[in-house]
N, C-alpha and C positions, 0 to 999 in steps of 0.2 A: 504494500500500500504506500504509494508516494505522493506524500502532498506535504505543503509548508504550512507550520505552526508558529504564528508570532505571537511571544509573549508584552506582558507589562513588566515594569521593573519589579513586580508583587510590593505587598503591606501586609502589616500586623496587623491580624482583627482581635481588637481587643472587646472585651465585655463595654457593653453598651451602659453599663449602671457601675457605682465603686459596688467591689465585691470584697469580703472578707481575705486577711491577709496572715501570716503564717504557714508554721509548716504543720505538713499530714504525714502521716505514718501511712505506709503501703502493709500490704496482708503479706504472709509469706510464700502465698502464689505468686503475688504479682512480681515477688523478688525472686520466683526460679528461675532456673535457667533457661526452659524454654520461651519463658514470655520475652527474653533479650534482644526480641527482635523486631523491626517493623512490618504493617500486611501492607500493603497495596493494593488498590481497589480499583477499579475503573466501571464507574455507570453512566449508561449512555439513556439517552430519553429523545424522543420522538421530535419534541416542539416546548416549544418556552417564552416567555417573554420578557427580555432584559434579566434573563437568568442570574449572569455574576451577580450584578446590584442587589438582587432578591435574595438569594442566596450568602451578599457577605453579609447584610442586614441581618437576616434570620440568626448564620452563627454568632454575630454579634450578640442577638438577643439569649442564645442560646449558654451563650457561657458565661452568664449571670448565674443562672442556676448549677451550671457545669464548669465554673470557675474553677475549682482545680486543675481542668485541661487547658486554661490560658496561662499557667504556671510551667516550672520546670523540673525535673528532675536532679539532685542535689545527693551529695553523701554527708552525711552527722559526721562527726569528730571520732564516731567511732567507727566506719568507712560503712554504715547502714545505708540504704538509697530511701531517698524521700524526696515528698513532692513540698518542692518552694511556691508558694502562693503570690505568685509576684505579678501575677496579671498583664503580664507580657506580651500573649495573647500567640494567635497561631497562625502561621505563613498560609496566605492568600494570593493566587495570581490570577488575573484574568484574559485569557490567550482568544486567540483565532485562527480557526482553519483557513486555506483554498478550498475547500474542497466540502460536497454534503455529504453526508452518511448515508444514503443512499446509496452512491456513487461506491462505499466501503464495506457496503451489506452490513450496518450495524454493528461490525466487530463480531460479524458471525466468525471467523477464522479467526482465534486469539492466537495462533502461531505470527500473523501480519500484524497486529496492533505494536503500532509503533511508541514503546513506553517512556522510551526519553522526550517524546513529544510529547505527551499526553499527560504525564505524571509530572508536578512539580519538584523543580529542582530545588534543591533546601536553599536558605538568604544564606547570603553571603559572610556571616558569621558563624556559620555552623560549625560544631566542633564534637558532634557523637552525642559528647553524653550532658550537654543543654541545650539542644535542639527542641524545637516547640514538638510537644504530641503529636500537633496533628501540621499538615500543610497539604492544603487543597490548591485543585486547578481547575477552572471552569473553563472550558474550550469550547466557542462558537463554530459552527460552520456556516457552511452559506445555505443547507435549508434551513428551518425551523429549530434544527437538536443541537442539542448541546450535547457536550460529556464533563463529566466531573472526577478527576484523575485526586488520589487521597492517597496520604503517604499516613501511616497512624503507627504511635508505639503500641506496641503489647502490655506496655506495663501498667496503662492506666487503665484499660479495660481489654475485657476479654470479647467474643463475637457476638455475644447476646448483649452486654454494656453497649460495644459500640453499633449495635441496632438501633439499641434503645437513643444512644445518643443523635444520629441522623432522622430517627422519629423525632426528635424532638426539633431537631433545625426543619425537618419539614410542615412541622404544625405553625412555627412562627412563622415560616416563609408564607404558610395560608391564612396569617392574620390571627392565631389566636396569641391569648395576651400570658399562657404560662403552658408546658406542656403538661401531655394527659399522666402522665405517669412522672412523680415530683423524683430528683435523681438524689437517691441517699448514698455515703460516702461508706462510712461505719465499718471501714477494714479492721478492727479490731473486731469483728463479731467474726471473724476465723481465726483459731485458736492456731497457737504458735507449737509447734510440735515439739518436746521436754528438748530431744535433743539437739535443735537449733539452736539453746544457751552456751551448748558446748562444741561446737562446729568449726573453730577455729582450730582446736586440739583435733578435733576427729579428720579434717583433712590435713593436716599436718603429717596425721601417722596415717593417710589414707594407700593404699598399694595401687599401683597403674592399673585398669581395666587389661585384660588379656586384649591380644590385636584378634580383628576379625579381618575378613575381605573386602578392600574396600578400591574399587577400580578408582585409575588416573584420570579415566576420560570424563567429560562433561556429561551430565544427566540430562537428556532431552527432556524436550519440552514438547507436548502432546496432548490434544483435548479427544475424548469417549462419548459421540451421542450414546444413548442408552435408551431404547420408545420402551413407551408406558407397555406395550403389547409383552415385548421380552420381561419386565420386570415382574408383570401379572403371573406371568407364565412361570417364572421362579419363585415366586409365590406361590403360587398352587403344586407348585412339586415340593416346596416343604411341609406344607399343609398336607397332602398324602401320603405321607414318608411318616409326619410326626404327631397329626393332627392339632398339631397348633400353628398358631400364626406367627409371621415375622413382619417385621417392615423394609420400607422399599430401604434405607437406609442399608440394612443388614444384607439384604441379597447383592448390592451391588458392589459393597466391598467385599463381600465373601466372593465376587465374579474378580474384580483389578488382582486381590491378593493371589487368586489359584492363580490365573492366568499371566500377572507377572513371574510367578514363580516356575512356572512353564515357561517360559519364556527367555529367562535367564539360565536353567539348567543347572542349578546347584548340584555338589555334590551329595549322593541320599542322604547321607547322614548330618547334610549341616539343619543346623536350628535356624527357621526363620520367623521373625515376630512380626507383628501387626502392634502397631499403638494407636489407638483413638482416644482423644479429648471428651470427657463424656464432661457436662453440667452437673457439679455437683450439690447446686443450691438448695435442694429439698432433703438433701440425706445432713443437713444442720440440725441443731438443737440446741436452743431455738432456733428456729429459720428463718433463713435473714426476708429480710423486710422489700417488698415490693420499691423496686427502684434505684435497687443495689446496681452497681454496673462495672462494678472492680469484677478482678481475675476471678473465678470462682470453679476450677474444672481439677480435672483426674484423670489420668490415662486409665485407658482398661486395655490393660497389653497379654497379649494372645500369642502363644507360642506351639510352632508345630514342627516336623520333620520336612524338609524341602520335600520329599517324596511320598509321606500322606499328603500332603497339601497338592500337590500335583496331580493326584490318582484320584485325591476326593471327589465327591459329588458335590454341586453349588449348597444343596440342602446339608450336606456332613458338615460341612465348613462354616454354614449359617452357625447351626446347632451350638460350635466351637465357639463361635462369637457372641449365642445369646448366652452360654454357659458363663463364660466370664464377664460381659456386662453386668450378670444376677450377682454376681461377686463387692462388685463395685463397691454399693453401701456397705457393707461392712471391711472393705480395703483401705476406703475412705476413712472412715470413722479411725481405723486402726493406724492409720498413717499420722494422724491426729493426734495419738495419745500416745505415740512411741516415742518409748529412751531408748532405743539401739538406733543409730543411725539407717537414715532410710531415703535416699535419694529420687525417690519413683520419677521425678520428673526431669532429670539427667539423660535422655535419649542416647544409645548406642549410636554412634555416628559411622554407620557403617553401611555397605549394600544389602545387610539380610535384615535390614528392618526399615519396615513401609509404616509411616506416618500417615494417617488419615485427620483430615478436616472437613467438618463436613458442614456448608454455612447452608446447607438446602434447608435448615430447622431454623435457622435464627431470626432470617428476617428481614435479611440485608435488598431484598428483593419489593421492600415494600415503601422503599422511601419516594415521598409524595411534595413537593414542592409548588404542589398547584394544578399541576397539569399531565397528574397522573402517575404511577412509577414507571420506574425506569424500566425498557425492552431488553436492557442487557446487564449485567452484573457479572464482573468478571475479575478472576486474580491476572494480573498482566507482568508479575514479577514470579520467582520462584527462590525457594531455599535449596539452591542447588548442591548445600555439602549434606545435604540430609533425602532420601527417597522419599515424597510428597504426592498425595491425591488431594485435592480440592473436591467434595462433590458439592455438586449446584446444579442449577437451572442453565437450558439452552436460551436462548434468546427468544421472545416473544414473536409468532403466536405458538411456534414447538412447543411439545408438553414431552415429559420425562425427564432425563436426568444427565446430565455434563459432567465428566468425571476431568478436568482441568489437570495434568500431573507431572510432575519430575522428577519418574520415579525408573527410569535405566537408559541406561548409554545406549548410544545410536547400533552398536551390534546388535542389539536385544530388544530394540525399538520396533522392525518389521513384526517378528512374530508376536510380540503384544497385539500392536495393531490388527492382525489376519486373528487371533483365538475371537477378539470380538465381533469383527466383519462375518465369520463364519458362524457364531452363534445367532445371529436374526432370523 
């Protein structure tokens, strides 16, 4: 896809009212290792009018309430990370295309979206670790759509927070005067695990992880339509195998993980994992409070033989995957209240384990600025030292499921691609 994108020099949108100032203590999700990173997001929409202006309004209006996101990220004296409430606010640019989206099929082919274009480049001050949370790009074209390119840290919220927070800039951009769901902070309502007090000694005397397999080359980048017909269809073959039901969620990673692992040719006896992020806000006690939008999640990591995993049926695999989902709440709860060290969120960085994210649950699909949500929602960046599936939505009006991933090298790329092709 070639066309030219000119930007503005971007500004700082700062809260539109004085907001409360101080520092916040982050939970000790939001300080794991995996949240270390930022997502990148790309939503495209149909038609708009005078989008940027509406749009830097709205965040304006937005981070009154969500004012710790116009702040920075800061280490204590005792090198803990925290949020500075400095009201600094968050990088904004407002660009334009040549070109209409039309002309680009909506970013149907996210291997073509051009993300240095589309995605803002951080201000000119940036330096890692106080970079604003978020920095957005609204990009005009020459029809009606715009796109809205978002760089966000992990640390200040997780995919269901930063839902909720883009619902909330899209309620202001339609005029109303607070949003529906008020954003509460209250990271101390997830309990610090005993042995976090002692973690400086614990990794001190900690011993190297054993080496796995882990290739030179670069992890392609590869999007999986997946029709509503096939996923029905694996669906009702679990349901006769086991007489219960699965969701679409579960049969479609239980399809990427066999068939990556097919694909790759492990040798039989290596171990390969599956991690997903599951939500873990309802297994609290108390439960946190409607509005929460920090880190709040838990891998549910699944471990199999390359060669069960290869031989199994889509429904065996499911099974594998609802078994240890049912684990979760009390893994959770036990990760919580343990004195022996216990890392779960430290990912093997290695090729026999596939990370799953899955935003088709969150919601990120539903942000409404006035003039409807957006036809495409897409990851247009990748965590390429780590094996990655996205699952999500195809582009608007397709119905089913986009499996977005970067999850093996270009040897191993065809026969991915053909196990799915031949499965329709």
């Amino acid at each position: 896809m070639s066309f030219t994108v000119t930007r503005s020099s971007g500004v700082m949108v700062q809260p539109s009212e004085p907001t409360p100032s101080g520092t916040l203590e982050l939970s000790v999700i939001d300080k794991s290792p995996s949240t270390g990173v930022s997502i990148s997001v790309l939503f495209v929409f149909k038609h708009g009018h005078e989008p940027a202006k509406v749009i830097k309004e709205a965040l304006s209006k937005a981070l009154v309430p969500y004012y710790p996101i116009a702040g920075r990220l800061k280490e204590s004296s005792h090198g803990d990370l925290q949020v500075d409430c400095t009201a600094e606010g968050i990088w904004f640019i407002e660009a334009s295309a040549d070109s209409s989206l039309d002309s680009v099929n909506y970013f149907d082919n996210v291997l073509l979206v051009p993300k240095d274009e589309l995605l803002p480049p951080p201000p000119p001050e940036a330096d890692g670790m106080h970079d604003p949370f978020l920095q957005l790009q609204v990009t005009h074209f020459t029809c009606e759509g715009f796109s809205i390119g978002v760089t966000l840290s992990h640390r200040i919220c997780d995919g269901f927070g930063y839902a909720q927070f883009i619902s909330a800039v899209g309620e202001f951009a339609r005029g109303l005067q607070q949003p529906k769901i008020i954003p509460v902070w209250q990271r101390e309502a997830i309990p610090t695990p005993p042995w976090m007090v002692h973690l400086a000694d614990i990794l001190a005397n900690l011993l190297p992880p054993p080496s796995s397999p882990t290739p030179n080359e670069q992890l392609q980048h590869a999007y999986i339509d997946i029709s509503l017909e096939q996923i029905n269809k694996l669906k009702n073959e679990f349901l006769e195998l086991t007489g219960d039901f699965c969701s679409t969620l579960e049969v479609v990673i239980a399809s990427i993980w066999r068939y990556r692992t097919r694909a790759i040719g492990f040798e039989k006896d290596t171990i390969v994992t599956l991690a997903l992020g599951a939500d873990t806000r309802q297994f609290l006690d108390p439960p946190l409070p409607e509005g929460f939008y920090g880190n709040c999640f838990f891998p549910v990591v699944v471990t199999a033989t390359s060669q069960w995993l290869a031989e199994a049926s889509n429904s065996e695999v499911v099974k594998l995957i609802k078994d240890a989902k049912a684990r979760l709440p009390s893994e959770f709860n036990k990760w919580l209240k343990s004195e022996q060290f216990d890392d779960s969120f430290a990912y093997t960085l290695n090729y026999t384990t596939l990370l799953i994210t899955a935003w088709a649950k969150i919601g990120l699909n539903m942000m409404d600025c006035g003039w409807g949500p957006p036809v495409h929602v897409l990851p247009v960046d990748g965590f390429n030292f780590l094996p990655v599936v996205v699952v999500g939505f195809p582009p608007a009006p397709k119905q089913g499921i986009r499996l977005t991933t970067w999850s093996v090298i270009k040897p191993h790329l065809p026969s991915l691609l053909s196990y799915f092709s031949s499965s329709e």
